[in-house]
C-alpha positions in Angstrom: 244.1 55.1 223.9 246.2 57.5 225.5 248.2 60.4 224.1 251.4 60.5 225.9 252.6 63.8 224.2 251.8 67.4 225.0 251.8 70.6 223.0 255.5 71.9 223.1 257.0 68.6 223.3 260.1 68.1 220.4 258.0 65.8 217.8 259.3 62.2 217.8 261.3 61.3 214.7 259.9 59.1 212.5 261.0 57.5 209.4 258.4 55.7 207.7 257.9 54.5 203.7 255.2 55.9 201.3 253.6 54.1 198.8 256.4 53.6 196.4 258.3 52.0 199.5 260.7 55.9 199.5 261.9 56.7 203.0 260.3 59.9 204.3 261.2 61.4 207.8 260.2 64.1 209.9 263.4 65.5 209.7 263.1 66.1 206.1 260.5 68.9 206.1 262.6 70.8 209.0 261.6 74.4 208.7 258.2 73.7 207.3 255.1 73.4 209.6 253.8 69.8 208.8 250.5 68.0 209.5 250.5 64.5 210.4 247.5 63.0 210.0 246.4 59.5 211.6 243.4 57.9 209.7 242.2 54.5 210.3 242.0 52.7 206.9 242.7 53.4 203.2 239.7 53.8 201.0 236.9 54.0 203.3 234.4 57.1 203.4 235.1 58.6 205.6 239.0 59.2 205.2 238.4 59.4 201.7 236.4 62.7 202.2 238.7 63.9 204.9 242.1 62.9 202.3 240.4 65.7 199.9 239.7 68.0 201.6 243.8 68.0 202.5 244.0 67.3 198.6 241.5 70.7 197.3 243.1 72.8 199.6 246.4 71.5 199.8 248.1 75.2 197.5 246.4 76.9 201.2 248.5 74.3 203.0 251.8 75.0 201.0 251.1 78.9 201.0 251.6 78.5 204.6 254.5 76.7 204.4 252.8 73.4 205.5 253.4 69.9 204.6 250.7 67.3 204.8 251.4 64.0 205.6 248.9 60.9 206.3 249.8 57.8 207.6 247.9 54.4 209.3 248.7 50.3 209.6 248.2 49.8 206.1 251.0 48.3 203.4 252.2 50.7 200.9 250.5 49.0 198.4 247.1 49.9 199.8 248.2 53.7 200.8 250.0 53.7 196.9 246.1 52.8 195.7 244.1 54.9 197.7 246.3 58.1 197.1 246.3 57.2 193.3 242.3 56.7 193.3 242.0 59.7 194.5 244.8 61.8 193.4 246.0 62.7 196.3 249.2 65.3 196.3 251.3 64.5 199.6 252.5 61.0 200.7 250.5 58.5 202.3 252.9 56.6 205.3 253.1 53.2 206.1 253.3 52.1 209.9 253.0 48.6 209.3 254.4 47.8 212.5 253.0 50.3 214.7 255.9 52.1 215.9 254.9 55.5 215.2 251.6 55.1 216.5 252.7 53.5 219.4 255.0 56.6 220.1 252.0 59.1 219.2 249.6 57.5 220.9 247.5 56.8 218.2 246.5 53.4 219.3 243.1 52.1 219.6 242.4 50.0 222.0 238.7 49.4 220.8 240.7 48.2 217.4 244.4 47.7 217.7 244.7 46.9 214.3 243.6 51.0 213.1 245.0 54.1 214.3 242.9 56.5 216.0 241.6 59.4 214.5 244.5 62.3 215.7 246.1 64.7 214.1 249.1 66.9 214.9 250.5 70.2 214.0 254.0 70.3 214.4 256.2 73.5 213.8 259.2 74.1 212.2 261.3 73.4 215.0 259.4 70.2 215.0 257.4 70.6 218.6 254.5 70.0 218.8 251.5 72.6 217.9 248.5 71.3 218.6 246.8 68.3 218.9 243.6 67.0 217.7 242.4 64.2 219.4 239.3 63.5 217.9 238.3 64.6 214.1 235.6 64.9 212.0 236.4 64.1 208.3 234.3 66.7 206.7 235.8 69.5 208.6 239.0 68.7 210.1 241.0 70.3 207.0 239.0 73.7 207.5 240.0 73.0 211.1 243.7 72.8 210.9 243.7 75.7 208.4 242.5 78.0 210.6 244.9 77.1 213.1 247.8 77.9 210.8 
């Protein structure tokens, strides 16, 4: 795995769907910090505790003008379950066919068919903040919070 971007680099635009198949883009949340968060698979522990801790925090995220945003491999209908489960209140992305991993270098190579576990900060210019190349679920929210 190999992440090709570097703090300060313009963020690559994306446009990927959510779980009701809706278009969302980077561009959309221009002027608002966002987080875009990479986790491997819908539903499973781990992610599931990191996902609330974005979700119980998420009026600190919004106080700071922050948008989260997940995404991974999986089909909306699996990203539409797993943020209903668990009531989760930002979108869940679809990257079905790896495109914006590819571009964020969030590609495993020990499991090509899961993202890696990175996250970004990207500003409201939309360059990058900074970069978290390997997170722990149970503190990664705390994590990113501070940094904001």
């Amino acid at each position: 795995r190999m992440i090709l971007l570097k703090v300060g680099d313009k963020a690559p635009e994306f446009t990927l769907v959510d779980g009701d198949e809706n278009s969302v883009s980077l561009s959309d949340f221009k002027g608002k910090k966002v987080v875009l968060w990479f986790y491997p698979k819908a539903s499973t522990p781990g992610w599931t505790v990191e996902g609330k801790g974005f979700r119980d925090q998420i009026h600190k995220f919004t106080s700071r003008n922050t948008v989260v945003l997940g995404a991974n491999f999986d089909r909306p209908t699996e990203n539409r379950a797993f943020k209903e489960q668990f009531t989760f209140p930002y979108d869940l992305l679809s990257d079905v066919d790896q495109e914006v991993g590819t571009v964020y270098g969030i590609l495993s190579t020990e499991h090509p068919q899961y993202p890696a576990k990175i996250s970004y900060l990207i500003d409201p210019e939309e360059h990058i903040e900074p970069i978290y190349p390997q997170v722990e679920p149970n503190t990664h929210p705390d994590q990113m919070l501070k940094d904001l």
